[in-house]
N, CA, C and O atoms as a CHARMM CRD file, in Angstrom:
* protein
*
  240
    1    1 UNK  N      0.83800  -1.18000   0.00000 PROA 1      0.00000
    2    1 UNK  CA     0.00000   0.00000   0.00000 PROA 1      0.00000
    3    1 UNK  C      0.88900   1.25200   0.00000 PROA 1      0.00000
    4    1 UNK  O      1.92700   1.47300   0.62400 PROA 1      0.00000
    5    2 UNK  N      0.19600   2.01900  -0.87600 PROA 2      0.00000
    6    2 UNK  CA     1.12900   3.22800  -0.77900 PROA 2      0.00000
    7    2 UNK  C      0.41700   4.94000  -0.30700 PROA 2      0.00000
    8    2 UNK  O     -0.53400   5.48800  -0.86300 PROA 2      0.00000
    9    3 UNK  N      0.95700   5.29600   0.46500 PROA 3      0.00000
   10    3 UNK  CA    -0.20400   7.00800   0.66100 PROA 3      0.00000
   11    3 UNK  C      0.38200   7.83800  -0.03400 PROA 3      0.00000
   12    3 UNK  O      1.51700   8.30000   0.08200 PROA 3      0.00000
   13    4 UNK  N     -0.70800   8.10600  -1.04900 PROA 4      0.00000
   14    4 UNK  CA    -0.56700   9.69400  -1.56200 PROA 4      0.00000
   15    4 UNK  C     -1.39200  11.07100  -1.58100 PROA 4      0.00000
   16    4 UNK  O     -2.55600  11.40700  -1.80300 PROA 4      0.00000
   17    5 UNK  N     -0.60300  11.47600  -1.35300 PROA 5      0.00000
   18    5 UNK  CA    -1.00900  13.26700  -0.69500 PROA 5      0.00000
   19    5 UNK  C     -1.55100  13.91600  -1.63200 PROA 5      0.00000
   20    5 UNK  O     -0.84600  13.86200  -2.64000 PROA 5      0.00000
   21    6 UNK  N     -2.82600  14.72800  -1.82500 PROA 6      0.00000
   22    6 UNK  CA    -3.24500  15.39400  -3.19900 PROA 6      0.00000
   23    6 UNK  C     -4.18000  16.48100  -2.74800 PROA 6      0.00000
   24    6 UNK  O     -4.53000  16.70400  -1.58900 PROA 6      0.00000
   25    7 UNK  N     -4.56400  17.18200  -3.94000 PROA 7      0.00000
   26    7 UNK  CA    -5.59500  18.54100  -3.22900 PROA 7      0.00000
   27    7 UNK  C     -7.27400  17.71100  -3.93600 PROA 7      0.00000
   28    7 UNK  O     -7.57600  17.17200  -5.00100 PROA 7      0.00000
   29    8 UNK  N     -7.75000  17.91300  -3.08600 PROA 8      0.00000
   30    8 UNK  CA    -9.54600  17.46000  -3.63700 PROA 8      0.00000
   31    8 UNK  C     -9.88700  18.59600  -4.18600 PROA 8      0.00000
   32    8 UNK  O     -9.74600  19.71400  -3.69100 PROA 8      0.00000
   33    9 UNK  N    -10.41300  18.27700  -5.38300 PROA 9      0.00000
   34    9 UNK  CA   -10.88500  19.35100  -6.10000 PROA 9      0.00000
   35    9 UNK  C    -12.28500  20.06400  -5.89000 PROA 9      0.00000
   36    9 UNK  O    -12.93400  20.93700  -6.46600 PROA 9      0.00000
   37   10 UNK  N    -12.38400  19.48900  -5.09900 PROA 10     0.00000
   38   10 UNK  CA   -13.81300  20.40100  -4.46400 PROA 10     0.00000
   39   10 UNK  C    -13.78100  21.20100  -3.34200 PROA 10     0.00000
   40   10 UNK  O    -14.17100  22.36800  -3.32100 PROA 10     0.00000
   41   11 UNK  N    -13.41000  20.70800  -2.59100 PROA 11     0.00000
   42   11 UNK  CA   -12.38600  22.05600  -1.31900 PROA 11     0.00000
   43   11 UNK  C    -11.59300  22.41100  -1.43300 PROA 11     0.00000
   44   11 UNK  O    -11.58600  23.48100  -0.82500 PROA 11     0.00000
   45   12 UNK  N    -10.34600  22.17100  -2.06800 PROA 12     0.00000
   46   12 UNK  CA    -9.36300  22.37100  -2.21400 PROA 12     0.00000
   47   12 UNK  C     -8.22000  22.27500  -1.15100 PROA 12     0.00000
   48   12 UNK  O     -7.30700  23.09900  -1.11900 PROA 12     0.00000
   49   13 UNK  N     -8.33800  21.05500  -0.14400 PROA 13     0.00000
   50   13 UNK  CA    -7.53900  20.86600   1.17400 PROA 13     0.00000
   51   13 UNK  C     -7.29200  19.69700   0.77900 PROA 13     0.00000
   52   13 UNK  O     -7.96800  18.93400   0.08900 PROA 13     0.00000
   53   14 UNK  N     -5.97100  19.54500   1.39200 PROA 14     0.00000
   54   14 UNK  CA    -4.98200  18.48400   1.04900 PROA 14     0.00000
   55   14 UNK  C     -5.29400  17.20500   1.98900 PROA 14     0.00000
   56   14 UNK  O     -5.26900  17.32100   3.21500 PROA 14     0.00000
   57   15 UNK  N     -5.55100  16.13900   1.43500 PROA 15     0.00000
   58   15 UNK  CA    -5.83900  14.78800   1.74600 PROA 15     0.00000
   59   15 UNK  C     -4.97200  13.97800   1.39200 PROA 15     0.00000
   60   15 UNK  O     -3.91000  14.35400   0.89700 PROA 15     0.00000
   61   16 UNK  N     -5.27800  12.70900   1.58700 PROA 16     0.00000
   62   16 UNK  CA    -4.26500  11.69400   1.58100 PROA 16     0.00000
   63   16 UNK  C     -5.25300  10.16400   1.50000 PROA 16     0.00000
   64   16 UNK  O     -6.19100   9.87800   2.24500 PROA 16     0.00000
   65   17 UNK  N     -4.58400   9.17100   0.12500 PROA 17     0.00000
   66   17 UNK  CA    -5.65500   7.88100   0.20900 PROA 17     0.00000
   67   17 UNK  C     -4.24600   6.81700   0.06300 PROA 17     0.00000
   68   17 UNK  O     -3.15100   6.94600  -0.48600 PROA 17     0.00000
   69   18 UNK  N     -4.86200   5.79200   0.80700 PROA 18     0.00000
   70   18 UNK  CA    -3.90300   4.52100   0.62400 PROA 18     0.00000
   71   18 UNK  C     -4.19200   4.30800  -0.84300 PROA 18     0.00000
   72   18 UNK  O     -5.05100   4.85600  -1.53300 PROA 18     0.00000
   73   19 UNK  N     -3.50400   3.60900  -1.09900 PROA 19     0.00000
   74   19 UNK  CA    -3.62400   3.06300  -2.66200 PROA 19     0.00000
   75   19 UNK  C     -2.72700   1.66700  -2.74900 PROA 19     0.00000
   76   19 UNK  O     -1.64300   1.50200  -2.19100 PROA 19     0.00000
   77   20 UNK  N     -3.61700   0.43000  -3.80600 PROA 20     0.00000
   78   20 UNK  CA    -3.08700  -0.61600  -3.60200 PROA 20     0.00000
   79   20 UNK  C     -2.10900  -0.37400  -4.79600 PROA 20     0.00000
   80   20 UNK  O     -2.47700   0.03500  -5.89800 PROA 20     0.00000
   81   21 UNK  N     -1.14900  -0.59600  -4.54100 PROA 21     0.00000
   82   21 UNK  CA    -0.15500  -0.55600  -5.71500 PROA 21     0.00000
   83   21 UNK  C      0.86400  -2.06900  -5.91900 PROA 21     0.00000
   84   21 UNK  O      2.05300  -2.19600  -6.20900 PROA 21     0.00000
   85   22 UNK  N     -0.23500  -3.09700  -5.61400 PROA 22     0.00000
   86   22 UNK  CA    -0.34500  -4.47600  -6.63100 PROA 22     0.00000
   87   22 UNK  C     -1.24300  -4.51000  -7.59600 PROA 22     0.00000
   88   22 UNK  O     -1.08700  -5.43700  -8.39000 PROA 22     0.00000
   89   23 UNK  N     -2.08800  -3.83800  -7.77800 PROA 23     0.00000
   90   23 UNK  CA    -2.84000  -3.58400  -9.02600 PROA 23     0.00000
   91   23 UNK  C     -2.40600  -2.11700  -9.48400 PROA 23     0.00000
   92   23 UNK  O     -2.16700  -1.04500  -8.92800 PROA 23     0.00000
   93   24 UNK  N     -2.43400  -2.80000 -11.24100 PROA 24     0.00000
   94   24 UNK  CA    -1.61700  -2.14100 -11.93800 PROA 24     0.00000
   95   24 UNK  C     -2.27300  -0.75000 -12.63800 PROA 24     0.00000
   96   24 UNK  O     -1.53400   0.14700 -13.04200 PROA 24     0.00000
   97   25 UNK  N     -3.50600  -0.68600 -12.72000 PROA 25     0.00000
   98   25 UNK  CA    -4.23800  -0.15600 -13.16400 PROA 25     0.00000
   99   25 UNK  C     -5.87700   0.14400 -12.19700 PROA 25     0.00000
  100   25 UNK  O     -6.47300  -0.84900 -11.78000 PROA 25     0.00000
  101   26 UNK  N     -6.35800   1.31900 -11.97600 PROA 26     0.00000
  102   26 UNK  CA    -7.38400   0.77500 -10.66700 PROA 26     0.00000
  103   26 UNK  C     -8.04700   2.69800 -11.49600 PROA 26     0.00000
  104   26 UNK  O     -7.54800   3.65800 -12.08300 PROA 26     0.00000
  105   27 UNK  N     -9.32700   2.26800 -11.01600 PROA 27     0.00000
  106   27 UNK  CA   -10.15800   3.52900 -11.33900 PROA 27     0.00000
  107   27 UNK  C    -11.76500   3.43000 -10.27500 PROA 27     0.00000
  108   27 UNK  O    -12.63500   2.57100 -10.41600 PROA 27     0.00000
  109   28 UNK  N    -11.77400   4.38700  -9.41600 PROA 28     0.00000
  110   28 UNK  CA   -12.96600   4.00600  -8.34600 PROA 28     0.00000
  111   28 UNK  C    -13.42400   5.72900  -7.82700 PROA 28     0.00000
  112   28 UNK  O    -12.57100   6.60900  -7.94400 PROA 28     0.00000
  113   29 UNK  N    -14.39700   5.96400  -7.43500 PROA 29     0.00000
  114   29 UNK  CA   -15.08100   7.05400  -6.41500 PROA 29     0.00000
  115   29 UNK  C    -14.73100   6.56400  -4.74800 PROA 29     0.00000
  116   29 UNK  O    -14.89900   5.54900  -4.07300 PROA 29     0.00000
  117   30 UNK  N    -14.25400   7.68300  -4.58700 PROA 30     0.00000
  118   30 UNK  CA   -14.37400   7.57200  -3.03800 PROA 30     0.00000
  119   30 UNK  C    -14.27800   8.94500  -2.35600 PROA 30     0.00000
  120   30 UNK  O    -13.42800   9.67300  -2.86900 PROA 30     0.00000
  121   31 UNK  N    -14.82800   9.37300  -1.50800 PROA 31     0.00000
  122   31 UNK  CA   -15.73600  10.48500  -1.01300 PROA 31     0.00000
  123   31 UNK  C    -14.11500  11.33000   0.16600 PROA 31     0.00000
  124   31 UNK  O    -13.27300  10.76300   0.86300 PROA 31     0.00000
  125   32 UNK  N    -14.30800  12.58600  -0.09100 PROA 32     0.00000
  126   32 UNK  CA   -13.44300  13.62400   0.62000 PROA 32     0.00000
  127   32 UNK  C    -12.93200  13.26200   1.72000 PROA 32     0.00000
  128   32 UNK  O    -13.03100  12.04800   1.54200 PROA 32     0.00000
  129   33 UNK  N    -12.26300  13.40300   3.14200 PROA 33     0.00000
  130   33 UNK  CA   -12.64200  13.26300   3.96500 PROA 33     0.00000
  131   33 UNK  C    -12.82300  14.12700   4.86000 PROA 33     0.00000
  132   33 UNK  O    -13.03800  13.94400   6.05900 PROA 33     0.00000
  133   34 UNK  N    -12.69700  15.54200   4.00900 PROA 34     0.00000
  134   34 UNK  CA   -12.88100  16.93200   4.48300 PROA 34     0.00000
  135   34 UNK  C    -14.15400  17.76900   4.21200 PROA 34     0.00000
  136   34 UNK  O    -14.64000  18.70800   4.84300 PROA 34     0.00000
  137   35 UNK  N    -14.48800  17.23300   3.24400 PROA 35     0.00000
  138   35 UNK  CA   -15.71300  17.42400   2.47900 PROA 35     0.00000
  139   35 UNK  C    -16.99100  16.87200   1.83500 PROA 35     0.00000
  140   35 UNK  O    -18.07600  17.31300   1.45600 PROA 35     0.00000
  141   36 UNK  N    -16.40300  15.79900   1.88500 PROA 36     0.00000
  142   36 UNK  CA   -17.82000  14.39600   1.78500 PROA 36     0.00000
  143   36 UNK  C    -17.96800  14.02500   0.20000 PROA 36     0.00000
  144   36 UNK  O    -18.42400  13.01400  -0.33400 PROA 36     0.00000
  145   37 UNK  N    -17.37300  15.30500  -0.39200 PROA 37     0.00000
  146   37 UNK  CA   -17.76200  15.37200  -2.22700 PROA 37     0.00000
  147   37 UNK  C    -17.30100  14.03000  -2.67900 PROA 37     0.00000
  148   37 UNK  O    -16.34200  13.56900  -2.06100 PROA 37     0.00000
  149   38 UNK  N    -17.74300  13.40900  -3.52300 PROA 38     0.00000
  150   38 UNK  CA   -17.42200  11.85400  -4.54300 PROA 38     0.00000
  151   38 UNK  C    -15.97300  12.82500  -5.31700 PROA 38     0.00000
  152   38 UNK  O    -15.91000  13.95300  -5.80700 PROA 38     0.00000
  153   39 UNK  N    -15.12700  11.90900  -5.14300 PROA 39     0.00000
  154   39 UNK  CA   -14.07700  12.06700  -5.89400 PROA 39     0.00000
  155   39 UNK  C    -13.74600  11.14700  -6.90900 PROA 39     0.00000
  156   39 UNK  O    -13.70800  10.07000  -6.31400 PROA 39     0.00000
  157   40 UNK  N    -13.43900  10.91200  -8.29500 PROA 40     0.00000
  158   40 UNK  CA   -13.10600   9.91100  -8.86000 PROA 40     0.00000
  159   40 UNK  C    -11.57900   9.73600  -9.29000 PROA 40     0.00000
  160   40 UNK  O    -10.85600  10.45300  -9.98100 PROA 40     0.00000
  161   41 UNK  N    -11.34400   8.50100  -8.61800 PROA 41     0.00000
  162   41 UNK  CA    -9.66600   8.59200  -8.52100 PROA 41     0.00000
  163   41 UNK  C     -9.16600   7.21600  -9.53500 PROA 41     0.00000
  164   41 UNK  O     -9.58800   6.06200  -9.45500 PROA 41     0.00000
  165   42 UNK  N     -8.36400   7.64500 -10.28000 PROA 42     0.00000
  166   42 UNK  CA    -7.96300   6.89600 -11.61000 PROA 42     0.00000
  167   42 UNK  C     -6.35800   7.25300 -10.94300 PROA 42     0.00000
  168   42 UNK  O     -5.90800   8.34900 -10.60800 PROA 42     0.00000
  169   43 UNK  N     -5.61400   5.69800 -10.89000 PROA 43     0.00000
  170   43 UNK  CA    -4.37400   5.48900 -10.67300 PROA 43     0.00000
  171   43 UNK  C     -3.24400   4.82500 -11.68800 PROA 43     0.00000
  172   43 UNK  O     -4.02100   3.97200 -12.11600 PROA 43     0.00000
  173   44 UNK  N     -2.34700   4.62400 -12.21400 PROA 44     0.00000
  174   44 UNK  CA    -2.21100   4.06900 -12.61200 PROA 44     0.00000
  175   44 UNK  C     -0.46800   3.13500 -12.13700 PROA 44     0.00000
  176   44 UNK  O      0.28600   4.07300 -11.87900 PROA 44     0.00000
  177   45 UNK  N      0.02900   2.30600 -12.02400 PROA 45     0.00000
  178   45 UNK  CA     1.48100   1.62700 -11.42800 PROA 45     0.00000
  179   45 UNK  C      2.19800   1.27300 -12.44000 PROA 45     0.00000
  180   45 UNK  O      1.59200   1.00600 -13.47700 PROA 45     0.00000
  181   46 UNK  N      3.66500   1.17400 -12.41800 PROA 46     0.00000
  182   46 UNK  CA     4.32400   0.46700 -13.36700 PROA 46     0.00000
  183   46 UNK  C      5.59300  -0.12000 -12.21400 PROA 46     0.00000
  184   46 UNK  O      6.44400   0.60300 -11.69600 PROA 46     0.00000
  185   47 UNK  N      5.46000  -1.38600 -12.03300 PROA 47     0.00000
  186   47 UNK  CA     6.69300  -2.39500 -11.32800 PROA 47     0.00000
  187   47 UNK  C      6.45300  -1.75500  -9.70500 PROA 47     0.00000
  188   47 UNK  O      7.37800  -1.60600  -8.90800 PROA 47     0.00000
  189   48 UNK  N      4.79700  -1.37000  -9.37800 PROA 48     0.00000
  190   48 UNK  CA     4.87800  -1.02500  -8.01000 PROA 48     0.00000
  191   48 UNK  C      5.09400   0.51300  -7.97600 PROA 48     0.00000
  192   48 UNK  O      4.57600   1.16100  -7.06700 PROA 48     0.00000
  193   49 UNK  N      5.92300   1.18800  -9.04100 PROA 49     0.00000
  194   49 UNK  CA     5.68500   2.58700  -8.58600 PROA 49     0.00000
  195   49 UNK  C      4.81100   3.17800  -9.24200 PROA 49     0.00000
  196   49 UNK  O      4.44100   2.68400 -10.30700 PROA 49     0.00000
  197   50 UNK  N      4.30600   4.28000  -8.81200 PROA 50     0.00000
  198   50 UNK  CA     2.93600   5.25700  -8.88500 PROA 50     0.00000
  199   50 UNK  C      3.71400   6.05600 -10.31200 PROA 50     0.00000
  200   50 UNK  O      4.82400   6.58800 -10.35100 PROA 50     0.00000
  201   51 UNK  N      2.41000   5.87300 -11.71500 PROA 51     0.00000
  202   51 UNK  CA     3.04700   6.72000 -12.73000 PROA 51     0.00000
  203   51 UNK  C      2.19100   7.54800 -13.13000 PROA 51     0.00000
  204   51 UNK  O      2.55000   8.50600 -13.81500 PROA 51     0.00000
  205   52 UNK  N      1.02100   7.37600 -12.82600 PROA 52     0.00000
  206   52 UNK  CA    -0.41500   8.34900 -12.96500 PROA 52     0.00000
  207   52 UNK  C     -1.08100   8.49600 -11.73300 PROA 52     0.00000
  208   52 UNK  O     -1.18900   7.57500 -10.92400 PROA 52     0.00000
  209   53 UNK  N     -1.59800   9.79900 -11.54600 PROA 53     0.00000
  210   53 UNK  CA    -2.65400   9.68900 -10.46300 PROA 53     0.00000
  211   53 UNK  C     -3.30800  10.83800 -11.01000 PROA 53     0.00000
  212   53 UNK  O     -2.67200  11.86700 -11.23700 PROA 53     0.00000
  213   54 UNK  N     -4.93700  10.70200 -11.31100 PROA 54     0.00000
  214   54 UNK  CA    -6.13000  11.33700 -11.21600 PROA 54     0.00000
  215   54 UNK  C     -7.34900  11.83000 -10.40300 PROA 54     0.00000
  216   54 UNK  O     -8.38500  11.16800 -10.34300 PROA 54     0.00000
  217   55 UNK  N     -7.17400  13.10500  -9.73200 PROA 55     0.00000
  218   55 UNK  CA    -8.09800  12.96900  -9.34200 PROA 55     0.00000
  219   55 UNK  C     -9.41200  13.87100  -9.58800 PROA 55     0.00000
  220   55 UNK  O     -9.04200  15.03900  -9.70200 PROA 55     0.00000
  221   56 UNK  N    -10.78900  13.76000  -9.71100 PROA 56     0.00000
  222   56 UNK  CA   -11.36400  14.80800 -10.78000 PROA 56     0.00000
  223   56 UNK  C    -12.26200  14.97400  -9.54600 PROA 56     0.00000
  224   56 UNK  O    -12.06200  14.24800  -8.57300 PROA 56     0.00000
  225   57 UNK  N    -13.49800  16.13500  -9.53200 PROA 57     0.00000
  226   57 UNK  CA   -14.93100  15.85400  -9.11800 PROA 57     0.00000
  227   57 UNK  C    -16.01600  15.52500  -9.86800 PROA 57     0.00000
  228   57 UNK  O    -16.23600  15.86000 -11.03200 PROA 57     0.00000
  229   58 UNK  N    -16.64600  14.89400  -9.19200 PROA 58     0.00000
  230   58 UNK  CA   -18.10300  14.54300 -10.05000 PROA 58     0.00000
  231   58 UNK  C    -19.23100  15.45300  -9.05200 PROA 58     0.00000
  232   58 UNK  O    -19.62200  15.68900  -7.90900 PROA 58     0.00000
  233   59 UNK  N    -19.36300  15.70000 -10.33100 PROA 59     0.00000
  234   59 UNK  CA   -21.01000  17.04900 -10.29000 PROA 59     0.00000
  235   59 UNK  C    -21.92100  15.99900  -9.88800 PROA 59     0.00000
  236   59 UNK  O    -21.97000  14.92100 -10.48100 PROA 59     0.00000
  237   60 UNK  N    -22.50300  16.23600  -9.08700 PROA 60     0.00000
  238   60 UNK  CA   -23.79300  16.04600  -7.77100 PROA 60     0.00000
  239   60 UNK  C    -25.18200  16.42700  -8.65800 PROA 60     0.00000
  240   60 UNK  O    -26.28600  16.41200  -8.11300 PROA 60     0.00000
């Protein structure tokens, strides 16, 4: 597991999500923890290290 630090685009305060980085490719919603907003977080790994990270909001 790996933590990475990012700004949520809906508050704009800096959070932090574990991320499995044995899967190589991973795309899921999971909610602020400052703000509650659905975030959709698209990752992507190559040999375990982190080579993409996305994170967008989804309009409510």
């Amino acid at each position: 597991m790996l933590e990475h630090f990012f700004t949520c685009p809906h508050c704009w305060e800096t959070i932090s999500m574990l991320i499995d980085n044995s899967i190589s490719k991973q795309s899921y919603i999971e909610d602020c923890e400052v703000c509650c907003n659905p975030i959709q977080v698209s990752v992507q790994f190559f040999n375990s290290e982190l080579v993409d990270f996305q994170a967008t909001s989804i309009e409510q």
